[in-house]
TORLUMRO-888342 format. One record per residue (C-alpha): x, y, z; residue in one letter. Coordinates in steps of 0.02 Angstrom, whole numbers, padded with zeros to 5 digits, always signed. Layout:
<rs>
XYZA;...
</rs>
This chain:
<rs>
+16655-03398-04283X;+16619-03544-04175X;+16727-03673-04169X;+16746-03850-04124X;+16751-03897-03927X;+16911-04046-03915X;+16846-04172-03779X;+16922-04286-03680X;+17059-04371-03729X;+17130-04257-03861X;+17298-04240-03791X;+17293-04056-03816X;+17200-04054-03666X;+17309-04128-03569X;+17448-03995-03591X;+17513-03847-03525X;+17469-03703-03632X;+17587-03560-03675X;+17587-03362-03630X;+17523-03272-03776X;+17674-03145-03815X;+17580-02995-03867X;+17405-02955-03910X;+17378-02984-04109X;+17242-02954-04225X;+17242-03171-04240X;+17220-03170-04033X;+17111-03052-04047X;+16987-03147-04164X;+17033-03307-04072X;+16961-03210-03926X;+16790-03167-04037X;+16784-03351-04082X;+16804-03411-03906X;+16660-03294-03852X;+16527-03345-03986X;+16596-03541-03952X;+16583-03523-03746X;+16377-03433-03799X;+16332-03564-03941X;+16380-03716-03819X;+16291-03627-03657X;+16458-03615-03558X;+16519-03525-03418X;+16693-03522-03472X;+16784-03557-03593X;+16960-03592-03618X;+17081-03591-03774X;+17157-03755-03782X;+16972-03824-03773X;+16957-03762-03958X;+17129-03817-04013X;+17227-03668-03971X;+17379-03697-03832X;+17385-03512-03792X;+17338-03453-03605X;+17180-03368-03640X;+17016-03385-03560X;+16829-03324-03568X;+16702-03329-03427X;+16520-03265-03400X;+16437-03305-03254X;+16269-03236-03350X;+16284-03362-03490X;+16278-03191-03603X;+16122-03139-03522X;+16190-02980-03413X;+16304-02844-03493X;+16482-02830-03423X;+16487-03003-03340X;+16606-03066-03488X;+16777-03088-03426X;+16931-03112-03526X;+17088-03138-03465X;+17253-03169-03567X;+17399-03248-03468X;+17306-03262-03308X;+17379-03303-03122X;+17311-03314-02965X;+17343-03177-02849X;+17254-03227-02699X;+17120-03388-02675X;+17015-03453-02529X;+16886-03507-02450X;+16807-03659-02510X;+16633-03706-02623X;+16613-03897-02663X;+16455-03880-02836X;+16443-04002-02960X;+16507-03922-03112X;+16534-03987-03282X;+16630-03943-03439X;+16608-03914-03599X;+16764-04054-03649X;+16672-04183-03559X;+16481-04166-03607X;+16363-04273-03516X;+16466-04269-03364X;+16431-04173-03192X;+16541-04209-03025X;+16563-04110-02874X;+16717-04029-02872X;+16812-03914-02719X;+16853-03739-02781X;+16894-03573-02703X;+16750-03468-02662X;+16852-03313-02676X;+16996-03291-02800X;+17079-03136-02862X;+17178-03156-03039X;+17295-03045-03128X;+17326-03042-03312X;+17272-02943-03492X;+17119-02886-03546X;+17100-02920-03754X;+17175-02736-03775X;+17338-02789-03679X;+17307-02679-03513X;+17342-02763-03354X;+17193-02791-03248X;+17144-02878-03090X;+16981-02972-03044X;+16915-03018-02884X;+16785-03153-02917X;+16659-03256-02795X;+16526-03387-02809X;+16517-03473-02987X;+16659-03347-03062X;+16774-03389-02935X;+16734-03581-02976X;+16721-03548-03155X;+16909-03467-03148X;+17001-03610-03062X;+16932-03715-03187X;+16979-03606-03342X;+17159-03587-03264X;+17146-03811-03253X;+17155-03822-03423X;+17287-03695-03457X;+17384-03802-03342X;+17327-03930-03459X;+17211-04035-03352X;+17012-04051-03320X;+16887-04082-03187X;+16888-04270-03184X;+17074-04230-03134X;+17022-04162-02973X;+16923-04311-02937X;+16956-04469-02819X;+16919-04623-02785X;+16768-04716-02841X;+16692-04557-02922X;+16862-04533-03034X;+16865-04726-03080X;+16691-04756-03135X;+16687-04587-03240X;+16837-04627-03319X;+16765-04824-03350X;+16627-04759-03430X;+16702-04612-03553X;+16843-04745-03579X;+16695-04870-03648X;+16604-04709-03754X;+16795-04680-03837X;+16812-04862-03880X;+16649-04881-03931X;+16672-04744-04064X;+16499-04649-03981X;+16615-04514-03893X;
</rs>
């Protein structure tokens, strides 16, 4: 089922989410719905509190859907290792319309559970390294605009700040 994407300012974003204590048939289907939300809105990654759901759960395909076996899901993720360094403009599906160049590791290795509960461990480069330091930002319960400073930060946060108020975001 796909389900509504929360955008900025929904203060569920702005939280940290919470481990997911064992693999259910509800996390399970939350895990199907995240899938067919992250493909219907053309995403990268997706993660749960951007639907609603506080848990620590992501999804991320670097294909977009289009290779088999790119889909990644991880249940209460951490980092086991991250460097290097890629600056890409990068967006999100929270904050639509929006692009900004963000730093991100170029190589990061996470730990956590696949869907079935096994423990497994990714090594990830290029956009799925990018894509999960991004997914792991909002389970710390912040977003790319976060990351930013200075001039950049202020005026994107001017003009979603006038969209909100203006009842058009």
């Amino acid at each position: 089922m796909i389900r509504p994407i929360l955008r900025y300012g929904d203060d569920v974003l702005h939280r940290p989410a919470i481990d997911v204590d064992a693999i259910t048939p509800l996390v399970d289907s939350l895990i199907d719905d995240m899938i067919d939300t992250m493909y219907a809105a053309s995403g990268v990654g997706l993660a749960a509190p951007q639907i609603g759901v506080p848990l620590r759960v992501f999804v991320a395909d670097p294909s977009s859907g289009h290779e088999s076996g790119a889909l990644v899901v991880m249940v209460n993720p951490t980092f086991v290792e991250r460097d290097g360094l890629q600056r890409e403009d990068e967006g999100c599906l929270s904050v639509p319309g929006f692009n900004a160049a963000v730093p991100r590791p170029s190589r990061a290795v996470m730990r956590g559970l696949d869907r079935d509960g096994a423990s497994r461990e990714v090594e990830a480069t290029g956009i799925l390294a990018r894509a999960f330091d991004h997914e792991m930002d909002h389970l710390d319960g912040s977003l790319f605009l976060d990351r930013l400073r200075g001039i950049r930060r202020e005026m994107m946060l001017r003009k979603l700040n006038k969209l909100r108020r203006s009842g058009k975001w």
